[in-house]
C-alpha positions as CSV (number, residue, x, y, z in Angstrom):
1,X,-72.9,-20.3,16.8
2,X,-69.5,-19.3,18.1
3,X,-68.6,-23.2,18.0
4,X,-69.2,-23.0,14.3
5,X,-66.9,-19.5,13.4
6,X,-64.4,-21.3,15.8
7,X,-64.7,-24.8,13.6
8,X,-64.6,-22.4,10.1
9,X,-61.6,-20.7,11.3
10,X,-59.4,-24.0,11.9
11,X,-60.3,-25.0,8.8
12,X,-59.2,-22.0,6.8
13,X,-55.8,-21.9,9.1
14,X,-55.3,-25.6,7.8
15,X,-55.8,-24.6,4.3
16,X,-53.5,-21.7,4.3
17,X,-50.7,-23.9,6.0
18,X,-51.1,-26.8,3.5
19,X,-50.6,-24.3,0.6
20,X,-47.6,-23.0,2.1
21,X,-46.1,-26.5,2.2
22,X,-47.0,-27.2,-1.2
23,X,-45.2,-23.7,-2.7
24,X,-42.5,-24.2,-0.3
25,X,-41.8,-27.7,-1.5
26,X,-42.3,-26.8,-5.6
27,X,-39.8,-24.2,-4.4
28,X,-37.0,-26.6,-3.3
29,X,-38.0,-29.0,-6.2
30,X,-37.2,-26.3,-8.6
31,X,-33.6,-25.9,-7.1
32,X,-31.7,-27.8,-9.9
33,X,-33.4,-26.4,-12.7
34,X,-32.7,-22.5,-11.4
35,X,-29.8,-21.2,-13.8
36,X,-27.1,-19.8,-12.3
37,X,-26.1,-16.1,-12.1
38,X,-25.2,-13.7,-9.2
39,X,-27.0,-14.0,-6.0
40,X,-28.9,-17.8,-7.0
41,X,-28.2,-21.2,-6.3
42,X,-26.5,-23.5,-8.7
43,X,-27.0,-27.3,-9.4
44,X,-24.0,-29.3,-7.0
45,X,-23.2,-31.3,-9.6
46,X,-22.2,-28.2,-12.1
47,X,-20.8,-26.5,-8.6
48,X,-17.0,-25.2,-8.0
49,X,-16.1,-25.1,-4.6
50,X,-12.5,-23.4,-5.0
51,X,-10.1,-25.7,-2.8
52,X,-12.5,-28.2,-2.3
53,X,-14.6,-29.7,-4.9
54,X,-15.7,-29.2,-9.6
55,X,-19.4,-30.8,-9.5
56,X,-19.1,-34.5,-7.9
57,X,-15.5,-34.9,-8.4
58,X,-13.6,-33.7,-4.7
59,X,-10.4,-33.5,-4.1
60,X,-8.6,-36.4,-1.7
61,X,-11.1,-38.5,-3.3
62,X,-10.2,-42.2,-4.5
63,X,-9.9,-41.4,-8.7
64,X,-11.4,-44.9,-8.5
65,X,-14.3,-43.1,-7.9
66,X,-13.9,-40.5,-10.6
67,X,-14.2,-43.7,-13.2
68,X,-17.3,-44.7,-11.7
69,X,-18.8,-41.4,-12.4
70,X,-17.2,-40.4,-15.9
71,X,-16.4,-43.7,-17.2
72,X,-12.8,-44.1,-19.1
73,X,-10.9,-40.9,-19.7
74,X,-10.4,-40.2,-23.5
75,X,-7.2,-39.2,-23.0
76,X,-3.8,-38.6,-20.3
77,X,-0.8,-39.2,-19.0
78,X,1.0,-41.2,-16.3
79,X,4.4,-41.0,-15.1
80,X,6.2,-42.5,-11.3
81,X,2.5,-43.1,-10.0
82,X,0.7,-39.7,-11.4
83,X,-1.1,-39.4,-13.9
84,X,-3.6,-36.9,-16.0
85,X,-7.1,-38.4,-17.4
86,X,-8.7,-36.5,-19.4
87,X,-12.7,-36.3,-20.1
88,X,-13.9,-34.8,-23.1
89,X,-17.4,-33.5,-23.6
90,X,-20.3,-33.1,-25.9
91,X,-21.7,-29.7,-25.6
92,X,-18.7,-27.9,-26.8
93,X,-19.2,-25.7,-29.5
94,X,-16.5,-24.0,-32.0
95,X,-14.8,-26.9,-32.6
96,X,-13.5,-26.9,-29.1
97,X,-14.3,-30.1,-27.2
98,X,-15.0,-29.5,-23.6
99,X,-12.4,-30.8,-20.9
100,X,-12.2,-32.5,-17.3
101,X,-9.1,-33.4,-16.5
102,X,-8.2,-34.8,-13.1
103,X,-4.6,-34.8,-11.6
104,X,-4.1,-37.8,-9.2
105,X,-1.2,-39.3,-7.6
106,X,-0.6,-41.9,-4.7
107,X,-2.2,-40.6,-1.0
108,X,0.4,-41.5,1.1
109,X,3.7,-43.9,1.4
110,X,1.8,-47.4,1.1
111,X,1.2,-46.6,-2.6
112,X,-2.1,-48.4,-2.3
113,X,-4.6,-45.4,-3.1
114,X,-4.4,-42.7,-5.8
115,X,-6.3,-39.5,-5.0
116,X,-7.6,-36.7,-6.8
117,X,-5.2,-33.3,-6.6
118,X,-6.5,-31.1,-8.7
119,X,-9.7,-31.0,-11.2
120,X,-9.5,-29.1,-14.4
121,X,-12.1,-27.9,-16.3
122,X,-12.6,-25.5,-19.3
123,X,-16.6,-25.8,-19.9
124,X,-18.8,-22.9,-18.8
125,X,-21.3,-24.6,-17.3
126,X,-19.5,-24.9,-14.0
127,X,-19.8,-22.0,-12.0
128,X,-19.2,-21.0,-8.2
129,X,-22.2,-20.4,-5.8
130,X,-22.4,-16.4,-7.3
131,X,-22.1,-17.2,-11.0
132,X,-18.0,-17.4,-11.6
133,X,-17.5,-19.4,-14.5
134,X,-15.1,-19.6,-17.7
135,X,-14.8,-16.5,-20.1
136,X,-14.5,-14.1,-17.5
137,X,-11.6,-11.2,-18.5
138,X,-8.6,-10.9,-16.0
139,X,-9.7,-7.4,-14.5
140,X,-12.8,-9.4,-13.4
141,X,-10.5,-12.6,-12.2
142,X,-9.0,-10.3,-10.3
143,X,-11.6,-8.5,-8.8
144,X,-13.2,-12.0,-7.8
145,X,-9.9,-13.8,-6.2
146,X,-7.6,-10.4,-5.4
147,X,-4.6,-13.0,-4.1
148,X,-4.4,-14.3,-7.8
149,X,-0.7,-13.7,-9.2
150,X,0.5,-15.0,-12.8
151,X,2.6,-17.8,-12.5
152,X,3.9,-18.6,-16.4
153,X,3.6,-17.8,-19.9
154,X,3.4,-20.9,-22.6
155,X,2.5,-21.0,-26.2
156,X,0.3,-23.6,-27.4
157,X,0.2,-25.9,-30.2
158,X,-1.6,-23.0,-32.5
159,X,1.5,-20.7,-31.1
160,X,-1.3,-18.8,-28.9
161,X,0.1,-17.3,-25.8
162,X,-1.8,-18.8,-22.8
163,X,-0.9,-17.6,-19.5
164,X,-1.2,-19.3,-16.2
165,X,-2.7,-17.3,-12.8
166,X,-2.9,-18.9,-9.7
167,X,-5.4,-17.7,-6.4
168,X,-2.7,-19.9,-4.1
169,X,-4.6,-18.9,-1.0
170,X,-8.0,-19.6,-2.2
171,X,-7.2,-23.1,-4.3
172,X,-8.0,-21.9,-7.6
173,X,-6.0,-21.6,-11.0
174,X,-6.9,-19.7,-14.2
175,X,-5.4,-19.9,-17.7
176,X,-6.0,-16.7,-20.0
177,X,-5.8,-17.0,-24.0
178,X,-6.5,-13.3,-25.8
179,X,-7.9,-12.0,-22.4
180,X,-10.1,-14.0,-21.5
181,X,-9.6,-17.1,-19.5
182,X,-10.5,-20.7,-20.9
183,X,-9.6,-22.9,-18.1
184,X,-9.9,-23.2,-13.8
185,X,-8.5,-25.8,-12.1
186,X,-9.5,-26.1,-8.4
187,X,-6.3,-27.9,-6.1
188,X,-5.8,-27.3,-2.4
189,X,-5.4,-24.3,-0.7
190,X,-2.1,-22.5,-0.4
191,X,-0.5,-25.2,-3.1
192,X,0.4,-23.7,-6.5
193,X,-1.3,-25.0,-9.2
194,X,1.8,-25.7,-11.2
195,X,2.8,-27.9,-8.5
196,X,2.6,-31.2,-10.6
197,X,5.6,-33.8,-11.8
198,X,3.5,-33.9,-15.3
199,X,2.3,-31.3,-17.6
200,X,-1.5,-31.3,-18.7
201,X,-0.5,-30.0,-22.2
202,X,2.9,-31.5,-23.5
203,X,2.7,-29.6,-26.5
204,X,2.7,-26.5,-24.6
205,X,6.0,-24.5,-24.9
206,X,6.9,-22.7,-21.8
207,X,8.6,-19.1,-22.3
208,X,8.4,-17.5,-19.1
């Protein structure tokens, strides 16, 4: 008799422990699909690591690799071995067309490799680990990234006032339009973000 309540009760702790694999596996498989917001996890390939990485695209990269993952820019400029590509999206709405742009230049004196230096983005669908995305007002910029100081003031080619932050310390740059900002760009810790021989926007009028 007690051979059999001994048998019954290995058979029941097996159960339990296979049910707890199965939950804690749908719970890991469920990961990607979680959206993002304050305190939960967010899909690596919509992720912004500030000095570090936007989705798959890292800095010190090869930007051959960038091509392999968003095809042909649409757009850019190149200039004395640097250049802008830009990468326009589909989900933008407004009749603003979503950007990745991607500053690279050559790694080092051989002039063999071009790597990524900064990554640019104005869709809201990238966010940091807590939920920090696009949109967000200045007071909250600032509240988030307390190092950030404005860096210049330009008007754009609808004479809109855009003005350029930067976080030096933590590698991350914001541009505000009516208060709200509409672009990061992630570049390397303690570098300025304006610290490039071309200009993303040569339309853009610089007034301060």
């Amino acid at each position: 008799m007690k051979s059999i309540k001994t048998f019954l009760l290995v058979i029941c702790a097996i159960f339990t422990a296979c049910q707890s694999g199965k939950n804690a596996e749908h719970k890991q498989d469920s990961i990607a699909s979680i959206e993002s917001g304050p305190g939960k996890i967010v899909d690596e390939r919509s992720l912004i690591v500030p000095g570090r990485s936007v989705g798959e695209i890292s800095l010190g990269e090869d930007v051959e690799s960038v091509g392999k993952i968003l095809g042909k820019p649409d757009a850019g400029d190149a200039a004395m071995g640097k250049a802008w590509g830009i990468w326009y999206g589909n989900d933008s709405t407004g009749g603003i067309r979503d950007e990745i742009a991607v500053y690279s230049s050559y790694r080092d004196t051989s002039m063999r490799i071009k790597d990524v230096k900064q990554v640019r983005i104005t869709s809201g669908k990238f966010k940091t680990q807590d939920g920090f995305t696009t949109g967000k007002s200045e007071s909250d910029t600032k509240l988030k990234f307390p190092g950030m100081e404005r860096l210049s003031v330009y008007l754009n080619e609808n004479k809109d006032t855009v003005t350029v932050y930067d976080a030096k310390s933590d590698g991350i740059g914001f541009e505000f339009l009516k208060g709200k900002s509409i672009a990061l760009t992630v570049h390397p810790m303690n570098q300025s973000v304006n610290a490039t021989y071309l200009t993303l926007h040569t339309e853009w009028k610089r007034v301060e």
